[in-house]
C-alpha positions in Angstrom: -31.3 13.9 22.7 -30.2 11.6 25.5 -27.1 12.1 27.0 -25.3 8.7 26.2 -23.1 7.2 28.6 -20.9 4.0 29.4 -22.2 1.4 31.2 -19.0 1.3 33.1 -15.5 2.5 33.4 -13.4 1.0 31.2 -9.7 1.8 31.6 -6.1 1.4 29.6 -3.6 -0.7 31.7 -1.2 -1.4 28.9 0.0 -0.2 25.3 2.6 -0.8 22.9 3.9 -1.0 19.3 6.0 -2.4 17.0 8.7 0.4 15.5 7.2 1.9 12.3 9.0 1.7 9.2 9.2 -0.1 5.7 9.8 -4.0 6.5 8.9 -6.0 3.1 10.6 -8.5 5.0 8.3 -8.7 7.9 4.4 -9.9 7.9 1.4 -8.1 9.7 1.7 -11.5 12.1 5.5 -10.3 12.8 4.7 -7.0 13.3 1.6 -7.6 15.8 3.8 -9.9 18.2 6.1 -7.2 18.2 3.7 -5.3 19.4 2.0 -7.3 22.0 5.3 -8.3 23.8 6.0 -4.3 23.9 2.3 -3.9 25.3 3.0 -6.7 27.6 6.0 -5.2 29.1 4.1 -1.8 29.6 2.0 -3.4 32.2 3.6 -2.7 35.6 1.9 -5.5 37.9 2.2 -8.3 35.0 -0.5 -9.8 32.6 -1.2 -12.9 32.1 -2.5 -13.6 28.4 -5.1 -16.0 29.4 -7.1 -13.0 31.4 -7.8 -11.8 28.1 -11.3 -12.9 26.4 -11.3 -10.7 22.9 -9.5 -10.0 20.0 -10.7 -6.5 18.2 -7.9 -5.7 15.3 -8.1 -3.1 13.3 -6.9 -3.5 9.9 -7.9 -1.7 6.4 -6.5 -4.4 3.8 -4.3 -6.9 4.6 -6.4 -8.6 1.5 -4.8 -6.2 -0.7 -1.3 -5.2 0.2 -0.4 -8.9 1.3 -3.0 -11.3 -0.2 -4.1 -12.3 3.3 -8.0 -12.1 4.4 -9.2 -13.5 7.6 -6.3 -11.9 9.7 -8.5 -11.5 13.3 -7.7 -15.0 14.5 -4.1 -15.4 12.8 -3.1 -12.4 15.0 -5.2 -14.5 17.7 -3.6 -17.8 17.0 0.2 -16.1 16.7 0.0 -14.8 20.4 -1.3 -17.6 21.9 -5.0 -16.6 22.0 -7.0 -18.8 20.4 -10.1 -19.7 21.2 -10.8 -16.3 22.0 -13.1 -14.6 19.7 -10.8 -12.1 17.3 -12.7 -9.7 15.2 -11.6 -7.6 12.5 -12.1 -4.1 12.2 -12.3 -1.9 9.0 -13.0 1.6 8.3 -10.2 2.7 6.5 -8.0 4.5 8.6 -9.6 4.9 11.3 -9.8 0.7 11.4 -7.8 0.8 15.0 -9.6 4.0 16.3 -12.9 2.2 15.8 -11.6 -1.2 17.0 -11.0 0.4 19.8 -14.0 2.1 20.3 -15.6 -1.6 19.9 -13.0 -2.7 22.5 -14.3 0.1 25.0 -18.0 -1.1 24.4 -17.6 -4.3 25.0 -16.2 -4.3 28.3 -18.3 -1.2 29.1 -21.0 -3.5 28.3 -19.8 -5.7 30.9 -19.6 -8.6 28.2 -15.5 -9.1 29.1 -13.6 -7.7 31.8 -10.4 -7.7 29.8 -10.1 -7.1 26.0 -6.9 -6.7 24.1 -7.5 -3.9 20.9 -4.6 -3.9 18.3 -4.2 -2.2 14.5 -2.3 -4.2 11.7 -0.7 -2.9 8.7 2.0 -4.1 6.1 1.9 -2.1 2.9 5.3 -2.0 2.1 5.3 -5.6 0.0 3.7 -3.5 -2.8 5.2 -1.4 -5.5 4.1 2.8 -4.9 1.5 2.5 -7.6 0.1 -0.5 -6.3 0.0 1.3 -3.0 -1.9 3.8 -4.4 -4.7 1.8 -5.9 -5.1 0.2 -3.0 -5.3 3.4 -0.8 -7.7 4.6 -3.2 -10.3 2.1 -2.6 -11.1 3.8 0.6 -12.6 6.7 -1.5 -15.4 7.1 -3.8 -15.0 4.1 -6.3 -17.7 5.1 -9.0 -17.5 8.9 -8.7 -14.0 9.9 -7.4 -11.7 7.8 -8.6 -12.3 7.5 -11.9 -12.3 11.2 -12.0 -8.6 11.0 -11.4 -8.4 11.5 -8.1 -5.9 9.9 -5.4 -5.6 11.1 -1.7 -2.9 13.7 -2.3 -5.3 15.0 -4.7 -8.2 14.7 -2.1 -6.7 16.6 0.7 -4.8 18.8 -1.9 -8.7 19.8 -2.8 -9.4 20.7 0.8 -6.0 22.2 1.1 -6.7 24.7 -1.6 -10.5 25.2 -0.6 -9.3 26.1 3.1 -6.5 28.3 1.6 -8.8 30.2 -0.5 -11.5 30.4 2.6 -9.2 31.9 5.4 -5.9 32.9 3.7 -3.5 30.5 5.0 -0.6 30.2 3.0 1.9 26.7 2.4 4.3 27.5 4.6 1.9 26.8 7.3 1.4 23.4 6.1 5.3 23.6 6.8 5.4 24.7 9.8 3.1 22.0 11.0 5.5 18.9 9.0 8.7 20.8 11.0 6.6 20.1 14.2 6.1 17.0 13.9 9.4 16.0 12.9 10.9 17.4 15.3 8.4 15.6 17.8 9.2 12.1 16.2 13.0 12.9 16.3 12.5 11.9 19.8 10.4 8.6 19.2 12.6 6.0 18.9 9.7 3.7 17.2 8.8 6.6 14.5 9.7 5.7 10.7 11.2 9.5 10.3 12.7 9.7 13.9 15.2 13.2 12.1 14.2 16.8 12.3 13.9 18.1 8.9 17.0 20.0 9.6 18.8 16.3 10.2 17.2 15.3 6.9 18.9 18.7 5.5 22.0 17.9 6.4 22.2 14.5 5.1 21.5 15.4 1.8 24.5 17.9 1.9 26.6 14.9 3.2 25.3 12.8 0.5 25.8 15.6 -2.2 29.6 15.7 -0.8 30.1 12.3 -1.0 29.1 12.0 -4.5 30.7 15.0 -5.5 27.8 17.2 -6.7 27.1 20.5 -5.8 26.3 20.9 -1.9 22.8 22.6 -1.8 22.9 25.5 0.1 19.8 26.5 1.8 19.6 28.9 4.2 17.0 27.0 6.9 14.4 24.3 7.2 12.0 26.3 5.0 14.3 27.3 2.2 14.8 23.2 1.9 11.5 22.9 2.1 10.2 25.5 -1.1 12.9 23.9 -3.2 11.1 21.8 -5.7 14.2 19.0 -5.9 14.3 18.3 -2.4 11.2 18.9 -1.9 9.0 18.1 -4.8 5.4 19.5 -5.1 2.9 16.2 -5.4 -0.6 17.8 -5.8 -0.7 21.5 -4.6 -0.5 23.1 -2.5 1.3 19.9 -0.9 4.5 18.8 -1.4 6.6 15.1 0.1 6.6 16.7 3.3 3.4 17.2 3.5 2.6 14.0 3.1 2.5 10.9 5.6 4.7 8.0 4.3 3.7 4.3 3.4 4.4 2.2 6.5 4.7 -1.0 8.1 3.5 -1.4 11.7 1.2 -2.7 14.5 -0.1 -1.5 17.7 -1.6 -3.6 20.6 -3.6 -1.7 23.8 -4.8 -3.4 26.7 -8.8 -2.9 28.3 -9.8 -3.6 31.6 -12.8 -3.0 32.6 -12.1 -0.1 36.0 -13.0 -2.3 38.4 -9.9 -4.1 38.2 -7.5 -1.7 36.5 -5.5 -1.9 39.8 -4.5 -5.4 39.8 -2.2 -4.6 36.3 -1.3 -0.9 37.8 -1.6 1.6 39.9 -1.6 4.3 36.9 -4.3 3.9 35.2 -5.8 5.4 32.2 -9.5 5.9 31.5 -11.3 6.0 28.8 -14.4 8.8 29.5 -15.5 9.8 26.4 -16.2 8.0 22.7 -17.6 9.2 19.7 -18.2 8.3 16.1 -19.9 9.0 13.2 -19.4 9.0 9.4 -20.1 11.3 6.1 -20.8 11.4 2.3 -18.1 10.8 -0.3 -16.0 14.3 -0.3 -17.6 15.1 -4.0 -20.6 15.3 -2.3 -20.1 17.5 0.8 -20.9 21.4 0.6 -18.1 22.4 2.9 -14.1 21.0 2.4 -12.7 23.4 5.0 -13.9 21.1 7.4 -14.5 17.3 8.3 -18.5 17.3 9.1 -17.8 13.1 11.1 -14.7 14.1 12.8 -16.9 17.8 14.4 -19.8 14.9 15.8 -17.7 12.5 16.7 -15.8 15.8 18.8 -19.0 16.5 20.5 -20.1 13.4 21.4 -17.0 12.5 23.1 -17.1 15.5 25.2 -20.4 15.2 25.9 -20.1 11.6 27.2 -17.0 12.7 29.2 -18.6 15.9 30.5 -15.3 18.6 29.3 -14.3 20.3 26.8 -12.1 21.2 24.3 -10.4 23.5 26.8 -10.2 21.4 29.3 -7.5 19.2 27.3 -4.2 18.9 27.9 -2.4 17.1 25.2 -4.2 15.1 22.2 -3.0 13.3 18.9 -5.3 13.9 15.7 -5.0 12.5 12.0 -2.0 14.2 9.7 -2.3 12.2 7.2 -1.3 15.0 5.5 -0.2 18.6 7.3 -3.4 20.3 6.1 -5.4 17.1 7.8 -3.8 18.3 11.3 -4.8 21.9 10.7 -8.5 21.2 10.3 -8.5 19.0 12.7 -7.4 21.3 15.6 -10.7 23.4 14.6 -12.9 20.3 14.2 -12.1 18.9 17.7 -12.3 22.6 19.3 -9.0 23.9 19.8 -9.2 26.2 17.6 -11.9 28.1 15.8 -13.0 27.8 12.1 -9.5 29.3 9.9 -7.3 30.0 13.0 -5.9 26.2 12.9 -3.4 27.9 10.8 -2.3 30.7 12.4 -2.2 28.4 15.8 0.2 26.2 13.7 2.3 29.2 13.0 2.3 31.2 16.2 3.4 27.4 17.9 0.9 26.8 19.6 0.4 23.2 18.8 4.5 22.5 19.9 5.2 20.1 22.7 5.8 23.1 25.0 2.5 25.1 23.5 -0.8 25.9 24.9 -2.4 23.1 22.7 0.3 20.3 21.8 -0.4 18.4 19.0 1.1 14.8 18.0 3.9 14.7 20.4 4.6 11.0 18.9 5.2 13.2 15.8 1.9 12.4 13.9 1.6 10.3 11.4 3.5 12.4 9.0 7.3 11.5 11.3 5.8 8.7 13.3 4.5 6.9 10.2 1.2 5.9 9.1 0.4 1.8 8.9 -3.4 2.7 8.2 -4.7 -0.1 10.3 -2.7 0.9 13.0 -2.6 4.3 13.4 -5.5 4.8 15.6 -4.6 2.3 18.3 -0.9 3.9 18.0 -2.3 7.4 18.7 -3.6 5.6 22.2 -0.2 4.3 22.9 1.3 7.9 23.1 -1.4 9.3 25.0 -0.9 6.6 27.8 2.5 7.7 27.8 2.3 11.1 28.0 -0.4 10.8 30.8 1.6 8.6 32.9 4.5 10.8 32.2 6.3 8.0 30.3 7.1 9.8 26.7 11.0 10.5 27.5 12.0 13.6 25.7 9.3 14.2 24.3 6.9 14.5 27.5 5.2 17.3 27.4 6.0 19.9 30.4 2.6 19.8 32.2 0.3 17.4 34.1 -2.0 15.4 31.5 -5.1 14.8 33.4 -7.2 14.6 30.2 -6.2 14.0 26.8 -7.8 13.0 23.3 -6.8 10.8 20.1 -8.9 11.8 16.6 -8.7 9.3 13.9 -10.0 9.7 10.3 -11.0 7.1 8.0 -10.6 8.1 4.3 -11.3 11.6 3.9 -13.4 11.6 6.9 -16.4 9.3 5.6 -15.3 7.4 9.3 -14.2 9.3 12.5 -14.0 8.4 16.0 -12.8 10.3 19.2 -11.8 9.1 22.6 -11.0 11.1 25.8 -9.3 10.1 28.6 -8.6 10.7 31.8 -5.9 10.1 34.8 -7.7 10.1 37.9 
């Protein structure tokens, strides 16, 4: 198999987002300016908009969860971009990642020099059981669904499958939702920015002020086995295993490397992409792991020449805590049923071997599904230019990756980067 390549550098010179969170008030259009002005002001030499030639949005379904189709050139036409060509991205979750990865190859290509890559999402205008009949759409329509599944119930079906493989237990799934709450406590645009032992005390404040009963639980995972304050939603995962519904958008800036220096002198570069997709989950012999996300891994570090050691910091899809766990052992880290234990031990903590979703994943930091995978870019330029505040991890990030999932993992891409 040939060894595939880019055609040239292609580097990150800006990124930003709007804060995650539930706005009904607020459009994808809002959202995406807020965004782009915030990606704007990451760029330390200045950009001006007319340098940029493309549009690539990611968005799964604006169509559903605001009634709006044909949302490339409104984001286009709302920042000041038109004529440029917009395009809109879908696969899922993994919209933005792959949007993205369309950015990269298009100025790899050398067909722009400058491409601006952003991820849309507003699902917030919906009531929860419209949510999740939207969400479900990006599973099996004429097999799955109808069998009663929704995607609690998907990744509860991995969940149990990897339990029953390698012995992990729930409260690793909890040790990997405390993590990343406690990561996104320091993210000031996360929808959860509270530790779990912030949310703990706020319902004992609450119970006080209404004058029931103040629970009385011990620690964080005492809170989290109680079934009230934590209620089970398909087992073996409960709320807090869960990412939340979110509003947000995310905006990151390609240039091709030739002129990365004339917006700054930090740089990012992007030296490895991968993709690939997969079957419907009834139909895969093997839920303990995400077959896509394992390819899309090794063609990324093949194009980039490393490998999974050789990372320093990397942000992978939680859309639920088991999600995270295989993940870590589809992109490497970790081998086949020791994600868990590494989730356990700490190893996956900001100041761990392996640190995982320092943004705090999209379990704390929210999960806009159009947006997510261009958001997981924006905290790996910040933590490789040393940028992410309190939450910067204590090393030097020379090379870091972003894994983004699409459904439950028909679609998933992986990028590596690098700072030279």
């Amino acid at each position: 198999m040939t060894k595939r390549k880019l055609g040239r550098g292609v580097a990150v010179v800006g990124a930003g987002m709007s804060k995650f969170g539930a706005f009904p008030e607020k459009t994808t259009r809002d959202l995406f300016v807020e965004a782009f002005k915030d990606m704007r002001a990451s760029v330390d030499k200045g950009l001006d908009a007319n340098d940029i030639e493309a549009l690539y949005i990611g968005n799964y379904s604006s169509d559903l969860f605001e009634r709006q189709g044909h949302t490339a050139p409104i984001m286009a036409d709302w920042i000041g971009l038109t004529p440029r060509p917009a395009t809109r991205v879908e696969d899922a979750c993994a919209s933005s990642g792959v949007a993205l990865r369309q950015g990269l190859l298009a100025v790899a290509s050398g067909a722009y020099d400058v491409v601006l890559v952003g991820g849309i999402e507003v699902m917030n205008k919906l009531p929860i059981a419209e949510v999740t009949e939207a969400l479900a759409t990006a599973g099996d329509m004429l097999y799955e669904i109808p069998a009663g599944f929704t995607f609690p119930g998907f990744y509860a079906a991995m969940a149990t499958a990897y339990m029953h493989r390698y012995g992990a237990t729930p409260e690793a799934l909890m040790q990997v939702a405390l993590k990343n709450h406690d990561n996104g406590a320091l993210n000031e645009k996360a929808q959860f920015n509270s530790t779990i032992a912030a949310v703990m005390e706020g319902k004992r404040r609450s119970a006080e002020k209404k004058g029931r009963p103040i629970p009385t639980w011990a620690n964080e995972m005492e809170f989290l086995h109680d079934d009230r304050a934590n209620p089970m939603i398909a087992w073996p995962l409960r709320l807090f295993d869960c990412s939340p519904v979110t509003d947000g958008a995310t905006a990151v800036l390609l240039v091709s490397e030739e002129i990365a220096r004339q917006y700054t002198d930090d740089p990012i570069t992007i030296i490895g992409s991968g993709q690939a997709s997969d079957g419907a989950l009834h139909d895969r012999p093997d839920l303990t792991s995400i077959g896509a996300a394992k390819k899309a891994s090794q063609m990324a570090y093949e194009m980039a020449g490393v490998t999974a050691n050789d990372i320093k910091v990397a942000e992978v899809h939680d859309c639920f805590t088991i999600a995270e766990i295989i993940a870590t052992e589809d992109i490497g880290f970790f081998e086949p049923g020791k994600g868990h234990e590494a989730a356990e031990e700490g190893l996956t903590t900001r100041h761990g071997p392996k640190p995982i979703n320092t943004s705090g994943g999209l379990k704390s930091k929210g999960h806009p599904v159009g947006a997510s995978g261009a958001g997981q870019a924006v905290e790996i330029f910040k933590q490789m230019r040393g940028k992410a505040g309190e939450r910067q991890v204590d090393r030097d990030v020379d090379l870091a990756l972003t894994h983004n999932v699409g459904g439950t993992g028909q679609t998933a891409v992986v990028h590596i980067y690098e700072r030279k």
